[in-house]
DRENDRENZA-416599 format. One record per atom (N, C-alpha, C, CB): x, y, z; residue in one letter; residue number from 0; atom name. Coordinates in nm, 3 decimals, padded with zeros to 5 digits. Glycine has a CB too. Layout:
BEGIN
      east     north        up   code   pos   site
         X         Y         Z      A   NUM     CA
...
This chain:
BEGIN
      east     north        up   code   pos   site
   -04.877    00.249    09.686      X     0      N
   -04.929    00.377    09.731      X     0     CA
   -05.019    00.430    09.621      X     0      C
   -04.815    00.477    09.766      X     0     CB
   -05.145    00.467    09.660      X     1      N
   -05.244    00.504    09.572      X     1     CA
   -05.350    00.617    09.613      X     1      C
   -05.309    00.385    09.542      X     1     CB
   -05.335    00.762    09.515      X     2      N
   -05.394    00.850    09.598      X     2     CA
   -05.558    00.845    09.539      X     2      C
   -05.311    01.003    09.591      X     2     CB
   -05.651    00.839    09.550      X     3      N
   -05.752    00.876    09.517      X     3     CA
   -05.856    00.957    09.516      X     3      C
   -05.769    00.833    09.524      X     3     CB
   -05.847    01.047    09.438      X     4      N
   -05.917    01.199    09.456      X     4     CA
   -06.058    01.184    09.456      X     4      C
   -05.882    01.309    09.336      X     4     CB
   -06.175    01.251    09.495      X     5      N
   -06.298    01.209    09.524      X     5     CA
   -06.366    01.229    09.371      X     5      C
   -06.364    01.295    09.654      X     5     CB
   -06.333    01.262    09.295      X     6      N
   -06.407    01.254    09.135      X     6     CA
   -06.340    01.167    09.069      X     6      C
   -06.407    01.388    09.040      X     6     CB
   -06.275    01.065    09.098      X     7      N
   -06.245    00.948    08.995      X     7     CA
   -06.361    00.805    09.031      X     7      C
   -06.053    00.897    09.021      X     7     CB
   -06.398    00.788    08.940      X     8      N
   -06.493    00.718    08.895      X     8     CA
   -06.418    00.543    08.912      X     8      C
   -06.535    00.784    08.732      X     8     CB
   -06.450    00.486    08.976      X     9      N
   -06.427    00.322    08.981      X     9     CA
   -06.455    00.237    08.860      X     9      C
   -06.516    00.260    09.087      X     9     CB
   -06.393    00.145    08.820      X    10      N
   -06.467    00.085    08.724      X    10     CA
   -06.569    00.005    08.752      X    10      C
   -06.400    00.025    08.655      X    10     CB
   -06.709   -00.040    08.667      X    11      N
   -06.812   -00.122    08.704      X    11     CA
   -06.760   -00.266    08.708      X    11      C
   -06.927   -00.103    08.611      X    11     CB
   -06.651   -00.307    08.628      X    12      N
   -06.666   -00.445    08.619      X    12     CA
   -06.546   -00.461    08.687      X    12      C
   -06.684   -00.515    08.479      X    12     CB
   -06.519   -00.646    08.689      X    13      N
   -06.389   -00.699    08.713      X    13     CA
   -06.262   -00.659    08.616      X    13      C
   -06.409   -00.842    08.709      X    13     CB
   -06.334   -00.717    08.494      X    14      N
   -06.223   -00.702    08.360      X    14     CA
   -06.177   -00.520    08.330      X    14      C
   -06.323   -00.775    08.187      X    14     CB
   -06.279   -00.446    08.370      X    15      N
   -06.218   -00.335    08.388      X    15     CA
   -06.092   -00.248    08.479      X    15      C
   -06.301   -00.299    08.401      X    15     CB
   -06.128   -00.330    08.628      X    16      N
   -06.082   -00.248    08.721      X    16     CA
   -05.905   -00.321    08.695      X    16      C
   -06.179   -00.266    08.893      X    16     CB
   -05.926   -00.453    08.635      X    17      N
   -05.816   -00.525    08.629      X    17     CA
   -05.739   -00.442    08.501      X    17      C
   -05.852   -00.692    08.610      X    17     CB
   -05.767   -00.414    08.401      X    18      N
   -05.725   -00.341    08.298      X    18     CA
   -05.636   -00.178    08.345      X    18      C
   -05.868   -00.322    08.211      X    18     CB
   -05.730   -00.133    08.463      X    19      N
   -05.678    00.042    08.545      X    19     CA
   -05.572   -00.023    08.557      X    19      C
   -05.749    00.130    08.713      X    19     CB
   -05.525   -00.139    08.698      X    20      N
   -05.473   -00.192    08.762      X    20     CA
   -05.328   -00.219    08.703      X    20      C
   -05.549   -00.279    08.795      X    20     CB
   -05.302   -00.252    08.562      X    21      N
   -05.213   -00.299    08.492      X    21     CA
   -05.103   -00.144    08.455      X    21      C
   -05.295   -00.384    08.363      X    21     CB
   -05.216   -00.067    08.460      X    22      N
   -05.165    00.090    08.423      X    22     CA
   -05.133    00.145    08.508      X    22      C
   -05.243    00.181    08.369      X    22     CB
   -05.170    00.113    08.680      X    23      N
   -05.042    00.159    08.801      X    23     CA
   -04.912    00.181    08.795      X    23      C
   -05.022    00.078    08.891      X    23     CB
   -04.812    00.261    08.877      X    24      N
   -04.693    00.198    08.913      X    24     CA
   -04.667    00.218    09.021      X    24      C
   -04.594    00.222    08.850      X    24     CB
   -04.605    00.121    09.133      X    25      N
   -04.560    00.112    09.233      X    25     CA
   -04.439    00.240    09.255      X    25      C
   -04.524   -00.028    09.237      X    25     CB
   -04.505    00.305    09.400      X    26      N
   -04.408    00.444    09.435      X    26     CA
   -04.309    00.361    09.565      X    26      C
   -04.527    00.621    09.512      X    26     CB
   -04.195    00.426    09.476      X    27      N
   -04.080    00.452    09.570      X    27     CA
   -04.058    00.446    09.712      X    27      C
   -04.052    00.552    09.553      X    27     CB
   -03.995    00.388    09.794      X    28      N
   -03.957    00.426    09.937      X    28     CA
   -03.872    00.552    09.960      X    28      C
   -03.882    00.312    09.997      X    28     CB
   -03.893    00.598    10.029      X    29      N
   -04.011    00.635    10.154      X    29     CA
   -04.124    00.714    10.094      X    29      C
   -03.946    00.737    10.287      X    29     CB
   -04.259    00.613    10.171      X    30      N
   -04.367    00.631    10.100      X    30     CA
   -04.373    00.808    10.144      X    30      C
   -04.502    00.515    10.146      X    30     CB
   -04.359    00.780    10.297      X    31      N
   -04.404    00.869    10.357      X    31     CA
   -04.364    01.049    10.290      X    31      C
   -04.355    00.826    10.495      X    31     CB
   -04.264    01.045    10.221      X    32      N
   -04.249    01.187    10.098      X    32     CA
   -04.388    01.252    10.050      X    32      C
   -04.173    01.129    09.933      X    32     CB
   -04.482    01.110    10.025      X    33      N
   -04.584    01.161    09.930      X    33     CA
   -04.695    01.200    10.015      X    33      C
   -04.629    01.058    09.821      X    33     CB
   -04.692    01.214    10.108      X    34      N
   -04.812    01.266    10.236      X    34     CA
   -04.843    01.370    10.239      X    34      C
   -04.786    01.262    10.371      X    34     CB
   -04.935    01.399    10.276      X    35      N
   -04.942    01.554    10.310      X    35     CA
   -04.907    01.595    10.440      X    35      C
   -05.074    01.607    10.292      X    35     CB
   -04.831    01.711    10.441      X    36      N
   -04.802    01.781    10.594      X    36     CA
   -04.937    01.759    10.673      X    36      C
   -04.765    01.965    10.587      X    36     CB
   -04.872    01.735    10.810      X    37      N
   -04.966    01.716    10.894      X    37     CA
   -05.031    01.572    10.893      X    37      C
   -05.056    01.816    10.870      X    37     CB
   -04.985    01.445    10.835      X    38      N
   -05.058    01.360    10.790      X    38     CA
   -05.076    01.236    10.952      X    38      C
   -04.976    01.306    10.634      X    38     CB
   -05.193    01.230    10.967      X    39      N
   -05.229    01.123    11.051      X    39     CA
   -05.256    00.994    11.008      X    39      C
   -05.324    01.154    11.112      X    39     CB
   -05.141    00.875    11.007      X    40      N
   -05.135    00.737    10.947      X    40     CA
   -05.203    00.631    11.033      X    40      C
   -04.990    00.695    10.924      X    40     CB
   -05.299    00.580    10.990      X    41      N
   -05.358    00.460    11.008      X    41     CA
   -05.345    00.365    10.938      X    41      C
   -05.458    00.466    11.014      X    41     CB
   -05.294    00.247    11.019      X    42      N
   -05.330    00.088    10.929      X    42     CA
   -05.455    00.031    10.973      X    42      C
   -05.213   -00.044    10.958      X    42     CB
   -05.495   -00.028    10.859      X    43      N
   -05.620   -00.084    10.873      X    43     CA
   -05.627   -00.213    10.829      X    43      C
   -05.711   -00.014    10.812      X    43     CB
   -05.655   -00.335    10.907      X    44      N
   -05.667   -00.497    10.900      X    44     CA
   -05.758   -00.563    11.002      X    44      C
   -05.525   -00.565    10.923      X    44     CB
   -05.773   -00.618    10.969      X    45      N
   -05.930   -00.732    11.046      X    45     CA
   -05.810   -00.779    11.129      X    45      C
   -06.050   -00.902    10.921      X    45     CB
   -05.743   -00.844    11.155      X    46      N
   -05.641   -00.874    11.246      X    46     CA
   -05.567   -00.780    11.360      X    46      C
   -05.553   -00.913    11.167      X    46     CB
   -05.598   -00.673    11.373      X    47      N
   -05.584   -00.566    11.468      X    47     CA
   -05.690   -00.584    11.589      X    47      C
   -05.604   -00.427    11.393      X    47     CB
   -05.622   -00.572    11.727      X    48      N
   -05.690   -00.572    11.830      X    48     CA
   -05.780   -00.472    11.857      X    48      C
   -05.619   -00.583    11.914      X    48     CB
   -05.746   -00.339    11.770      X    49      N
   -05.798   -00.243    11.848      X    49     CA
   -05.932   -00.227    11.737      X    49      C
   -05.687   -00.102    11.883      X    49     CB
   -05.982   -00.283    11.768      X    50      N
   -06.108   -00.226    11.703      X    50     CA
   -06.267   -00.159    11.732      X    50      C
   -06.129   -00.312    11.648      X    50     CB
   -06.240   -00.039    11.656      X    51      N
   -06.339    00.089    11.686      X    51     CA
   -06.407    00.060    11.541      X    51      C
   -06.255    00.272    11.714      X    51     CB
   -06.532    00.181    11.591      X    52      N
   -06.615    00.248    11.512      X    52     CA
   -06.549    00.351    11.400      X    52      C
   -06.703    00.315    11.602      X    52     CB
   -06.552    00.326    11.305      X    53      N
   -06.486    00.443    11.210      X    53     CA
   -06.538    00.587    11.230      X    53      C
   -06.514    00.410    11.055      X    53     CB
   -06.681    00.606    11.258      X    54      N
   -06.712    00.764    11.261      X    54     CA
   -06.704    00.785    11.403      X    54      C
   -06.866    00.817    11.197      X    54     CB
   -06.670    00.757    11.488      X    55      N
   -06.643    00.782    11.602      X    55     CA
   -06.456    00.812    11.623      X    55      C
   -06.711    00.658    11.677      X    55     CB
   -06.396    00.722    11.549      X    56      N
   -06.256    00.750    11.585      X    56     CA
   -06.215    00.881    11.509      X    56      C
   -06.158    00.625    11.547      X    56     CB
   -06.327    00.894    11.391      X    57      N
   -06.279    01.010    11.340      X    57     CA
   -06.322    01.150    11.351      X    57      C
   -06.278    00.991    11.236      X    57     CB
   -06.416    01.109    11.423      X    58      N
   -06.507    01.252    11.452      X    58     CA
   -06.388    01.332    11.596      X    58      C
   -06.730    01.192    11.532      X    58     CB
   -06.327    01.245    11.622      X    59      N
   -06.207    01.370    11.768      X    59     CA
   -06.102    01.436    11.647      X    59      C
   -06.050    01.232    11.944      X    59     CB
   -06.110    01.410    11.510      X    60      N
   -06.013    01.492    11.499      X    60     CA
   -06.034    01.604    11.417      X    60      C
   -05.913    01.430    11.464      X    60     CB
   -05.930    01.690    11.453      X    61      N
   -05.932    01.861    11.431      X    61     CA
   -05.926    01.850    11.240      X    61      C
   -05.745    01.969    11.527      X    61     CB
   -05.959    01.977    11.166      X    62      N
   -06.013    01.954    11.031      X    62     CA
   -05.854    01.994    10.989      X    62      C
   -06.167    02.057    10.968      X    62     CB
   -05.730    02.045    11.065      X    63      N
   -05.634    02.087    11.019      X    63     CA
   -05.544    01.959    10.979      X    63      C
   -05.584    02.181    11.107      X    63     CB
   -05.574    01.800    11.042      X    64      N
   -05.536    01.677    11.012      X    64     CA
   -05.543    01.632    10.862      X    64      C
   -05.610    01.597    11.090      X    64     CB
   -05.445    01.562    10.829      X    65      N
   -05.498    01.521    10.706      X    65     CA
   -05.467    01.362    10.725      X    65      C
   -05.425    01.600    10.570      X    65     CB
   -05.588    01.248    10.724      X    66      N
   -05.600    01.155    10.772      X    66     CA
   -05.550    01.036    10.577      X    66      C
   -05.773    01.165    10.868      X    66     CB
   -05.470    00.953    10.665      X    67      N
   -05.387    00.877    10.541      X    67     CA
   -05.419    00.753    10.613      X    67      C
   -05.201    00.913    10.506      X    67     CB
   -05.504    00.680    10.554      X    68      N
   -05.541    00.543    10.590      X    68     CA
   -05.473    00.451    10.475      X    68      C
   -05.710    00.526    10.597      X    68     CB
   -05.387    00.331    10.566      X    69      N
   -05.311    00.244    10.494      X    69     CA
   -05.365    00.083    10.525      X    69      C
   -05.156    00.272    10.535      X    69     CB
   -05.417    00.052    10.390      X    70      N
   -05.444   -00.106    10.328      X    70     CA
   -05.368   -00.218    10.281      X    70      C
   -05.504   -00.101    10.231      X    70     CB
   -05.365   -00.287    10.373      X    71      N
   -05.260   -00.402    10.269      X    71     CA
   -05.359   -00.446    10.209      X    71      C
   -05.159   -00.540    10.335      X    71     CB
   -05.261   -00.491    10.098      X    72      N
   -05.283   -00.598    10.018      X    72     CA
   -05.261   -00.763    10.029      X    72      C
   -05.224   -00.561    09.932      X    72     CB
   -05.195   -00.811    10.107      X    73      N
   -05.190   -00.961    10.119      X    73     CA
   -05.308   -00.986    10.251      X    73      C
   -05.010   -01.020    10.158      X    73     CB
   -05.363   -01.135    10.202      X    74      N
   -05.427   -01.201    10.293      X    74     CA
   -05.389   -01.217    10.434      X    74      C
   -05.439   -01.301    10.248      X    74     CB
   -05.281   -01.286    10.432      X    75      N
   -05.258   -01.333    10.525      X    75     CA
   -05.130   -01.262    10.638      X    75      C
   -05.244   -01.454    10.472      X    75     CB
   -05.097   -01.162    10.599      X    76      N
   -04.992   -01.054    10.658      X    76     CA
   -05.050   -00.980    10.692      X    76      C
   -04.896   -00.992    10.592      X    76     CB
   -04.965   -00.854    10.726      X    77      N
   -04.992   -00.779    10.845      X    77     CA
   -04.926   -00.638    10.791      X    77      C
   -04.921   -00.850    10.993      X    77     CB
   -05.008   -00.523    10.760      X    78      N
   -04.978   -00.456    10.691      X    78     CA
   -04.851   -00.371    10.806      X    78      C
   -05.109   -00.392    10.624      X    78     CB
   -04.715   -00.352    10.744      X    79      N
   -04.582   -00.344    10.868      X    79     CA
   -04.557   -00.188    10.812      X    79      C
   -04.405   -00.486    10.850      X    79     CB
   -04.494   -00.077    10.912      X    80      N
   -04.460    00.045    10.897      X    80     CA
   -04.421    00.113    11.019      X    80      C
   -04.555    00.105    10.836      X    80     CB
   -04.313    00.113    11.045      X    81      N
   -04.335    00.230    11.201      X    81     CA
   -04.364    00.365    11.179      X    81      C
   -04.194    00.252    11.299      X    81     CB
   -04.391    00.376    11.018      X    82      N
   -04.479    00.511    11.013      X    82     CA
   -04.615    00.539    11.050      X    82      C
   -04.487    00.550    10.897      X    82     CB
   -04.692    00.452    11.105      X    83      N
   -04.836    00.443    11.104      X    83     CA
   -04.815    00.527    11.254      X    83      C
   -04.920    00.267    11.092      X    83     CB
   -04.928    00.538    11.275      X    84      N
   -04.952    00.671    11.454      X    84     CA
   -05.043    00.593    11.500      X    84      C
   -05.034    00.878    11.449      X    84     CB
   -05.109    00.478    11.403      X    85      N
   -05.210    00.371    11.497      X    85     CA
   -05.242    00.292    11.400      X    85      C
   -05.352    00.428    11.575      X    85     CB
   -05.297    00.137    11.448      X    86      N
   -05.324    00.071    11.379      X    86     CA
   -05.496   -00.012    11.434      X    86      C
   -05.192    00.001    11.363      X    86     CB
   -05.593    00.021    11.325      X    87      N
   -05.701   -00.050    11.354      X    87     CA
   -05.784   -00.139    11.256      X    87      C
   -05.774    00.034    11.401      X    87     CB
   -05.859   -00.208    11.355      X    88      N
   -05.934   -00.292    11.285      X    88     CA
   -06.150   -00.198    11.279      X    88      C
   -05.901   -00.477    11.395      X    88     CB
């Protein structure tokens, strides 16, 4: 689980972003604590049937939402949660 606020700066390189990366720590179950009220969960994988337009699925919703889009990390899995409210590609 990783929040990212809109003024943090990415690193330019590989050897950098790998260096942030080491300085993570993995949060606790249940993720879902760290959400914000009101939170609308999406998974997101190329392996999902349902696949839309991103500014279109997001343009129906009201500004009082607070939209929590969830990424796996493995290749070949399937990012799993019955917390998600939808899952797209």
């Amino acid at each position: 689980l990783f929040e990212v606020k809109p003024h943090v700066r990415i690193p330019r390189t590989c050897n950098r972003f790998c260096g942030v990366i080491k300085l993570l720590k993995k949060s606790s179950e249940p993720i879902t604590r760290h959400f914000p009220v009101n939170s609308h969960i999406v998974g997101l994988s190329y392996t999902s049937e349902k696949l839309v337009d991103i500014e279109e699925y997001v343009s129906v919703w009201t500004n009082d939402l607070s939209p929590v889009f969830v990424v796996g990390t493995l290749v070949n899995r399937k990012v799993k949660g019955d917390y998600m409210h939808d899952y797209i590609s």
